[in-house]
C-alpha positions as CSV (number, residue, x, y, z in Angstrom):
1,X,-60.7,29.5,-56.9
2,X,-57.2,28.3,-57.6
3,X,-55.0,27.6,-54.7
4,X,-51.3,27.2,-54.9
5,X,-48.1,27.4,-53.1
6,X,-46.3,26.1,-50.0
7,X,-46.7,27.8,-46.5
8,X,-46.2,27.1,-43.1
9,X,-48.7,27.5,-40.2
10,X,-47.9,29.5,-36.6
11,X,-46.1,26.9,-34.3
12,X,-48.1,24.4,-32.5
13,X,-50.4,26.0,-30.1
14,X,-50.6,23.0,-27.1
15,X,-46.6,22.6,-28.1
16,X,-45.3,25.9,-27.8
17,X,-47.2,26.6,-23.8
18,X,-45.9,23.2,-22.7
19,X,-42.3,24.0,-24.1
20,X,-42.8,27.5,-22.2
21,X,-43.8,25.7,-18.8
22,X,-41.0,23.2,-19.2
23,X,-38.4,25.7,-19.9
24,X,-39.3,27.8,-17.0
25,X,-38.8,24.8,-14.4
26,X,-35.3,24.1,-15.6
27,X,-32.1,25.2,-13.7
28,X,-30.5,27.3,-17.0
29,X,-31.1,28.5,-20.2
30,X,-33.4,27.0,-23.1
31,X,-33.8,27.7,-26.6
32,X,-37.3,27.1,-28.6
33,X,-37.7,27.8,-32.5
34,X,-40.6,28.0,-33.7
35,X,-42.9,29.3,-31.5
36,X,-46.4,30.4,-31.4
37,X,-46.6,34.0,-31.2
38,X,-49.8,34.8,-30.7
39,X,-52.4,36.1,-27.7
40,X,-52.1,33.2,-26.0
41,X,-48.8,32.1,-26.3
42,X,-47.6,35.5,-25.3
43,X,-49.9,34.9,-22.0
44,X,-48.3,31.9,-21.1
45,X,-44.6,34.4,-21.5
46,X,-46.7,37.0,-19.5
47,X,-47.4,35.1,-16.3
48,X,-44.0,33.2,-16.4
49,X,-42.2,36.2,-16.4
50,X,-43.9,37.2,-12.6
51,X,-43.3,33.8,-11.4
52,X,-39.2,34.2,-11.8
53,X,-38.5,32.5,-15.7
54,X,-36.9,35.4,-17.9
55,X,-38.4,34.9,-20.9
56,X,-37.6,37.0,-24.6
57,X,-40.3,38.4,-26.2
58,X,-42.3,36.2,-28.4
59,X,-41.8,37.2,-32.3
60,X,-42.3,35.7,-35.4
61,X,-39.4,33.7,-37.1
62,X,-37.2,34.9,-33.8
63,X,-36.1,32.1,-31.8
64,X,-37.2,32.5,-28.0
65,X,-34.5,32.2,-25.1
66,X,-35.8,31.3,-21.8
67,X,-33.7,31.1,-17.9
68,X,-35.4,28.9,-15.7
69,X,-34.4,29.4,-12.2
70,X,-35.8,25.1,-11.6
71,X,-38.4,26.0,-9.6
72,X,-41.7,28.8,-10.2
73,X,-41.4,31.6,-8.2
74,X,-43.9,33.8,-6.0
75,X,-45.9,36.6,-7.9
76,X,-46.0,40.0,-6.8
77,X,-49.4,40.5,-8.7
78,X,-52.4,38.4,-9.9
79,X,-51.4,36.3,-12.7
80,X,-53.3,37.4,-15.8
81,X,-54.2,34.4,-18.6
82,X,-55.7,36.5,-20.9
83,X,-58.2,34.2,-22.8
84,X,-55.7,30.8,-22.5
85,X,-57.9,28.2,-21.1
86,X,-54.2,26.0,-21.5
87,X,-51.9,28.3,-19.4
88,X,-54.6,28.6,-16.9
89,X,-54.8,25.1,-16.3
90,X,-51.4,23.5,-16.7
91,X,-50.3,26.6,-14.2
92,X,-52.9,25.5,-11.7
93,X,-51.0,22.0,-11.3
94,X,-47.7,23.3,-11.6
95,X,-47.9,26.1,-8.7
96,X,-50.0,23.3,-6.9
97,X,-46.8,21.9,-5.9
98,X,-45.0,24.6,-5.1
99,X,-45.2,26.6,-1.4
100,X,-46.7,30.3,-2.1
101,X,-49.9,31.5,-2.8
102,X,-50.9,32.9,-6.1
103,X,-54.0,34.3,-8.0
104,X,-55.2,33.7,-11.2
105,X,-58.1,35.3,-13.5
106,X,-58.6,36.1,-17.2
107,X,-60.5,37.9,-19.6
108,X,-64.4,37.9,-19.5
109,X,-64.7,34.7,-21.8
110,X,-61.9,33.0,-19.6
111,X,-63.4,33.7,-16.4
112,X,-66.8,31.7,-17.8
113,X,-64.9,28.6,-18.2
114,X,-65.1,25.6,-15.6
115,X,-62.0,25.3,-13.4
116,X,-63.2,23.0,-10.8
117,X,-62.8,19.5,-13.0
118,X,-58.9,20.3,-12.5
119,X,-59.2,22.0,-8.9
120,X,-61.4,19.1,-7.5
121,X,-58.2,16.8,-8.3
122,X,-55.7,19.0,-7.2
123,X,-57.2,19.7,-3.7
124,X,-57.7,16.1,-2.8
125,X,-53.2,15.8,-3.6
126,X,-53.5,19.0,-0.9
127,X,-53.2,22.1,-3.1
128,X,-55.9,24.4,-1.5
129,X,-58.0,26.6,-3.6
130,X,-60.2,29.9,-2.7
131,X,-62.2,32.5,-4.4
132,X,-66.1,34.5,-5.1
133,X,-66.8,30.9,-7.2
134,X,-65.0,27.6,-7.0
135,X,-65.1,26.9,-10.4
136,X,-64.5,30.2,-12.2
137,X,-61.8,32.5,-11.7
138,X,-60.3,34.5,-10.2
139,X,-58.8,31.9,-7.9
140,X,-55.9,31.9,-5.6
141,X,-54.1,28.5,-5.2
142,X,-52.0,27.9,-2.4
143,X,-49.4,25.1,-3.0
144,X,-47.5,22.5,-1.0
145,X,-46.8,19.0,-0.2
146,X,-48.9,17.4,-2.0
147,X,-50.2,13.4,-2.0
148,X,-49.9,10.9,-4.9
149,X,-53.7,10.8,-7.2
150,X,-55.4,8.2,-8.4
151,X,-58.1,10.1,-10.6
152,X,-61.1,8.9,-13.3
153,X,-61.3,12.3,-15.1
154,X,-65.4,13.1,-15.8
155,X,-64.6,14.1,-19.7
156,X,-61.3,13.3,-22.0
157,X,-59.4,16.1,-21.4
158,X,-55.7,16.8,-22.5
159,X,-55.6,19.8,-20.0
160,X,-57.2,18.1,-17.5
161,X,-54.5,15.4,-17.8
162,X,-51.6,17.5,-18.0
163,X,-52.4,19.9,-15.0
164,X,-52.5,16.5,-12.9
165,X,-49.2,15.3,-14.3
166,X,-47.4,18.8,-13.9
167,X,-48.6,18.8,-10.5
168,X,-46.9,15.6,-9.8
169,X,-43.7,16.4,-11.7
170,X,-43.6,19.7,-9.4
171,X,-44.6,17.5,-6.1
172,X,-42.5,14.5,-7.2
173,X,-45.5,12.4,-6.4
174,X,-47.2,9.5,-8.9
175,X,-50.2,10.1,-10.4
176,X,-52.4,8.2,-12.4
177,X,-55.4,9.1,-14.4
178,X,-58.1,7.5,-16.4
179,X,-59.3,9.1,-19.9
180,X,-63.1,7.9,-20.5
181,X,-63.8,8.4,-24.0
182,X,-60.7,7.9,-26.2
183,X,-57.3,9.2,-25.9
184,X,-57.0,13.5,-25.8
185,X,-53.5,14.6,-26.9
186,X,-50.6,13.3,-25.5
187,X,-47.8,16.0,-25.8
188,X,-47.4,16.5,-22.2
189,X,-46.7,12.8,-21.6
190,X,-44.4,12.8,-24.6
191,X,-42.2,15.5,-23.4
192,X,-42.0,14.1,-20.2
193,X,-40.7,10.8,-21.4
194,X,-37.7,13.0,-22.9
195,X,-36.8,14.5,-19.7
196,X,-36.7,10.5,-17.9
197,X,-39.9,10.9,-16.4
198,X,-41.5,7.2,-16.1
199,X,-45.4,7.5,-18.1
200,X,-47.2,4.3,-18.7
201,X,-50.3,4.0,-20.7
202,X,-52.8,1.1,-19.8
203,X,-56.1,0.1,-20.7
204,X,-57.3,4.3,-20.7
205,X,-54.9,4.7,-17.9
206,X,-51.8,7.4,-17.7
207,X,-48.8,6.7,-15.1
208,X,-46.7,9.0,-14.0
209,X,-43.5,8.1,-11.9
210,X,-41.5,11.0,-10.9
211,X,-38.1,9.4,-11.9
212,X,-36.9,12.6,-14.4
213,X,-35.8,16.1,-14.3
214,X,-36.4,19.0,-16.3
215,X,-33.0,20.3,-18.0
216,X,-32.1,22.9,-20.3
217,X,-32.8,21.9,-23.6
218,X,-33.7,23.2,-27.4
219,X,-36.3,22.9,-29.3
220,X,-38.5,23.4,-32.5
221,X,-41.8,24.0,-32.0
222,X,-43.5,22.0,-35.3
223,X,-46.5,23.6,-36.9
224,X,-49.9,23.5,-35.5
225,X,-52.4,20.9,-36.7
226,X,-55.4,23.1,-35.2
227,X,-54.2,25.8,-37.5
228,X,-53.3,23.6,-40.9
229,X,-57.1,22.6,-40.9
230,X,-57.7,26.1,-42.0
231,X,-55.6,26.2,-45.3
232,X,-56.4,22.2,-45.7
233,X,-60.3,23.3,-45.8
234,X,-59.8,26.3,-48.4
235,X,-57.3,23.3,-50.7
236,X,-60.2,21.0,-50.4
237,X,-63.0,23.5,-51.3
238,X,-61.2,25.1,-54.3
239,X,-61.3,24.3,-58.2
240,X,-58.1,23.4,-58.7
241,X,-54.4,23.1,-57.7
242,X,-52.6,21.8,-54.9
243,X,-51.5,22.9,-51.5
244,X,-48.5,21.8,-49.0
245,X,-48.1,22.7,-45.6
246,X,-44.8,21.9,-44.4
247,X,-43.5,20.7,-40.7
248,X,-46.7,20.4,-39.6
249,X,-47.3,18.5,-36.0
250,X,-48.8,15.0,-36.8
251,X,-49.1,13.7,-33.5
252,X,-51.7,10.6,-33.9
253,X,-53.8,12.2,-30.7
254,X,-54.0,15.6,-32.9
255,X,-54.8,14.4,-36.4
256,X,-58.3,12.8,-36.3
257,X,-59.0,15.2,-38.6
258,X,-57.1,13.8,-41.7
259,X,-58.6,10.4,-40.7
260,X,-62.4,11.6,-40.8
261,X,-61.6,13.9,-43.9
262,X,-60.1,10.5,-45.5
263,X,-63.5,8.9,-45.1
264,X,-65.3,12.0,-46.5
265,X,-63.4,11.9,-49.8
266,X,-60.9,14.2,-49.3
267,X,-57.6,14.3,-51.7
268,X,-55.2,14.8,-48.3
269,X,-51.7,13.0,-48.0
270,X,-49.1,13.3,-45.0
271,X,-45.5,13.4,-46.3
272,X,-41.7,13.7,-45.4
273,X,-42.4,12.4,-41.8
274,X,-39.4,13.2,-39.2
275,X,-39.7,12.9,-35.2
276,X,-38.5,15.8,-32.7
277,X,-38.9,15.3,-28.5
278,X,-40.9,12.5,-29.5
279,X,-43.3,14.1,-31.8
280,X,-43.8,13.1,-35.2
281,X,-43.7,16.1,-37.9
282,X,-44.6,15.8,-41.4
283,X,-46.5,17.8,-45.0
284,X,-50.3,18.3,-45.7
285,X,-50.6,18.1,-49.1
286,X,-54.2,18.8,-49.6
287,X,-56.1,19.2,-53.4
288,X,-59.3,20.1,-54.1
289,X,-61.8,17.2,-53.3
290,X,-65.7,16.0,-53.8
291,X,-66.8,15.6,-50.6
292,X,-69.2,13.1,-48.9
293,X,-70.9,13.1,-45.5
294,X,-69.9,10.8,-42.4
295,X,-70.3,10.1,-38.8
296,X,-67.8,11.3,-35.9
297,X,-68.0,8.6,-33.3
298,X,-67.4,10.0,-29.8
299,X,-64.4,7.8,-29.6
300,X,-62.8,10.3,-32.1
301,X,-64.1,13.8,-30.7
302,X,-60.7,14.0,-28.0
303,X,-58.7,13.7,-30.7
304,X,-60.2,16.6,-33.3
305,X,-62.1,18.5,-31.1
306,X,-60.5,21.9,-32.0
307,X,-61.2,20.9,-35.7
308,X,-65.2,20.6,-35.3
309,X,-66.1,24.2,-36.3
310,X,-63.8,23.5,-39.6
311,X,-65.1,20.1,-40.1
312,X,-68.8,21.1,-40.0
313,X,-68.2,23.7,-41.8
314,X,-66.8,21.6,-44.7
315,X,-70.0,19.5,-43.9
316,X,-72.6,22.2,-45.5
317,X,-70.8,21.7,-48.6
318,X,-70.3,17.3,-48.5
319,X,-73.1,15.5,-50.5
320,X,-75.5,14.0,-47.0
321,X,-76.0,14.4,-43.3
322,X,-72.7,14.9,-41.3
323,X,-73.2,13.6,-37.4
324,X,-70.8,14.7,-34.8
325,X,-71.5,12.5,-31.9
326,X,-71.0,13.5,-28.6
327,X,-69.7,17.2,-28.4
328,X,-71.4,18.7,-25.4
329,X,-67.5,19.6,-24.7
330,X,-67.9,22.1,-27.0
331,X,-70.6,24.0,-24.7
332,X,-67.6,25.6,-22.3
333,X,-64.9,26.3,-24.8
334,X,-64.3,30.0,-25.5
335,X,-68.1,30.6,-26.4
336,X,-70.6,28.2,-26.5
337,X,-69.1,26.9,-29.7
338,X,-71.4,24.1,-30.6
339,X,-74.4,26.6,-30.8
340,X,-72.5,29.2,-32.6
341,X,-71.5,26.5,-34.8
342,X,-75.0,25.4,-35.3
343,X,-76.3,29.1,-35.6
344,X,-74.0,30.6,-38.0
345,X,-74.6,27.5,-40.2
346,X,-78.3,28.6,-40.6
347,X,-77.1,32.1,-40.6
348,X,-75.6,31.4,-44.4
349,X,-78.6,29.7,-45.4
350,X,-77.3,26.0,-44.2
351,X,-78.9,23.6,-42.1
352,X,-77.8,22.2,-38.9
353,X,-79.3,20.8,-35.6
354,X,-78.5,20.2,-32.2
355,X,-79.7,17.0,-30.7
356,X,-79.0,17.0,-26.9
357,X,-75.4,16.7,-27.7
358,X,-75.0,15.3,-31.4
359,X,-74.8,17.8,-33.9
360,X,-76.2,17.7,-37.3
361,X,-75.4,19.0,-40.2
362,X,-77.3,18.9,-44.0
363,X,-75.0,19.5,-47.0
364,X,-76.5,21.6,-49.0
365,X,-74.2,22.7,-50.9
366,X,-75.0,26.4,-51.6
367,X,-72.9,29.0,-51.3
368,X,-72.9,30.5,-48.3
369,X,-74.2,34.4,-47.6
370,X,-74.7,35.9,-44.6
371,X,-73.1,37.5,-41.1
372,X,-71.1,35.1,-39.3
373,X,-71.3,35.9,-34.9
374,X,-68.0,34.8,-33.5
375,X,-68.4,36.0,-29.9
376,X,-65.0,36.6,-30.1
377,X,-64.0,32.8,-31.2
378,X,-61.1,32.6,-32.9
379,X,-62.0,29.3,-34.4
380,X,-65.6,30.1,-35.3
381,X,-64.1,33.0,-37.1
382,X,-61.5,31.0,-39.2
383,X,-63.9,28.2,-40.0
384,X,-66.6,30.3,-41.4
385,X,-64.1,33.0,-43.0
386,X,-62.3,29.3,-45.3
387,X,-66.3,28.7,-46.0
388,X,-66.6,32.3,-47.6
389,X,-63.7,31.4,-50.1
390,X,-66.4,29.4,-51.9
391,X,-67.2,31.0,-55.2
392,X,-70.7,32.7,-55.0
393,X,-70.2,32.9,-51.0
394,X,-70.6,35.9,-49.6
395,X,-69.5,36.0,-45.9
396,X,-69.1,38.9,-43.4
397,X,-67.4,37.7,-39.9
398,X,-68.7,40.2,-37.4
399,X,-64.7,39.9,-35.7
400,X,-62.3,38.4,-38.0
401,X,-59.6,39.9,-35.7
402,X,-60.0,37.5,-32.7
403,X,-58.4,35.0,-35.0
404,X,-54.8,36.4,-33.7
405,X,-55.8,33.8,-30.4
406,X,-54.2,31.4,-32.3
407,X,-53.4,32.2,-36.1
408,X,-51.6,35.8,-36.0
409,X,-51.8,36.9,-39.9
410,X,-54.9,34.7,-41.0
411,X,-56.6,37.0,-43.7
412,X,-53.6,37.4,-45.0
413,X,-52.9,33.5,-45.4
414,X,-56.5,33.2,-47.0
415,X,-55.3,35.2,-49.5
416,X,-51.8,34.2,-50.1
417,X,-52.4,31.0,-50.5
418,X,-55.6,31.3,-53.6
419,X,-56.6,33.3,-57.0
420,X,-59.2,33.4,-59.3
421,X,-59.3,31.3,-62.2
């Protein structure tokens, strides 16, 4: 396989719900390029909408106009999230400061996912939550005044984080909060900084001082990083050419990835770095590449953990054992991605292993041939469909479709972007 070419991936997932929310809480009109317009996104657009924000319909290329009326608004219905673990949880802390009531729920795979590690925080500042189970939706939040928190978060979380820092910014309270295991992305604390909001970072503390205010602005929503992995992969994994993925996000907290496919061998080069609202953007040029195995330290998991399913992946095919320390996290994403991970590896005749919560995976080097189960993971499906691109592979993914959660138009990339030589 050949690959060739210049593209550029959907708009940064984390980037474009945290430019919705931010929008929505300003007194006036914002403008955002860029945006991500799939499922998830349009979720985020969904539930805004009933809490008072006029938001344009989310389309690709368009740029997306939003009136914030500076505060969130009360609901007349439930608030639906779809399958957005991110606009569940950032929405928690923002209506957490705010006086109404109103209940959230999802789809089946959403409503699985834990909700108490943000609504234990959130209650002791004085948000009150209610529902069948604590820490599943549906829930109903009822906001308010709400106290300043002082919080050591069990697991480093970049939602986590943020719904504790949106809740302050809403409650004009201080919060701090302590990351365990390395630093999870930091866009929310970056965009706050541009609106004058005081955020400190100390010795695996975060500080927030509620000394800014959200204001109209514009913006350009970079590309995602959790999406250029995908293309990356297929570059690495092909026979020959070269591959650039322009205005990508390169936010250090985002791009373990590159660092961990460096010490694997892989031809992969940032260029033409810029900086917008505080974020760095730059190209992936990525070439085909002889790849060797390494070790993910736990340290690094926060800061690639939506990459894992690509990066083991890539693993069956480096020359060793690949270890990915630490990634029980992975358990209570949208599946139980680590087993699915693990599975559909020894479904296409690989060999991986799941050691409490280190996995392990054997390049092997084969081609792969088999049927990949996505239970409806978006990232499972991407992963293993880059892995199929191998020549001799012969790959079926039982639901290639779910990959519009975050990549709207990703069979068509796949085969954009390569041809047989």
């Amino acid at each position: 396989m050949i690959v060739s070419g210049s593209i550029r991936v959907p708009g940064d997932k984390s980037l474009t719900h945290r430019a919705l929310l931010f929008a929505s809480m300003a007194r006036g009109r914002c403008h955002i390029g860029g945006t991500l317009t799939s499922l998830d996104a349009r979720s985020s657009a969904r539930v805004l909408r009933q809490l008072g924000a006029t938001v344009a319909p989310l389309r690709e290329g368009a740029t997306v106009t939003i009136t914030g009326r500076g505060r969130l608004h009360r609901p007349d219905s439930v608030l639906d999230c779809g399958n957005s673990g991110t606009t569940t949880r950032l929405l928690l802390g923002l209506l957490a400061g705010h006086r109404f009531s109103a209940t959230l729920t999802g789809d089946a795979s959403l409503r699985r996912r834990p909700m108490k590690r943000v609504t234990e925080p959130l209650a002791l500042m004085g948000a009150r939550f209610t529902g069948p189970d604590p820490d599943r939706l549906p829930i109903t939040v009822r906001g308010g005044p709400l106290r300043p928190l002082e919080w050591r978060m069990p697991v480093s979380s970049a939602q986590i984080k943020s719904s504790l820092l949106l809740a302050g910014v809403a409650g004009g309270v201080e919060v701090a909060v302590h990351e365990p295991h390395g630093r999870s992305r930091d866009h929310t604390e970056r965009m706050l900084r541009s609106f004058g909001y005081r955020v400190e970072e100390e010795g695996g503390w975060i500080r927030l001082a509620p000394t800014g205010r959200i204001v109209p602005f514009d913006m350009q929503v970079p590309g995602d990083p959790s999406s250029a992995v995908f293309p990356v992969a297929a570059a690495l994994l092909a026979e020959s050419g070269e591959l650039r993925i322009t205005a990508v996000g390169v936010n250090p907290t985002r791009i373990g990835f590159v660092t961990v496919l460096g010490r694997m061998g892989a031809r992969l080069a940032v260029e033409n770095l810029e900086e917008s609202f505080h974020e760095p953007v730059g190209d992936l040029v990525a070439r085909p590449s002889t790849l060797a195995a390494t070790e993910v330290l736990a340290g690094e998991i926060p800061g690639l953990i939506d990459e894992i399913p690509m990066l083991a992946a890539l693993a069956t095919q480096a020359i060793g054992t690949t270890i990915f320390r630490e990634v029980g996290e992975l358990r209570v994403k949208e599946s139980d991605r680590l087993g699915l991970i693990a599975s559909n590896i020894r479904a296409l005749g690989g060999k991986a292993e799941v050691r409490d919560n280190d996995l392990f995976v054997e390049g092997t080097g084969a081609p792969p041939r088999g049927r990949v189960i996505t239970e409806g993971d978006h990232r499972i499906a991407m992963a293993f469909a880059v892995l199929g691109t191998l020549p001799g592979a012969k790959v079926t993914i039982d639901n290639i479709a779910c990959a519009a959660v975050s990549y709207p138009g990703f069979p068509a990339m796949l085969k954009t972007i390569r041809s047989r030589g």
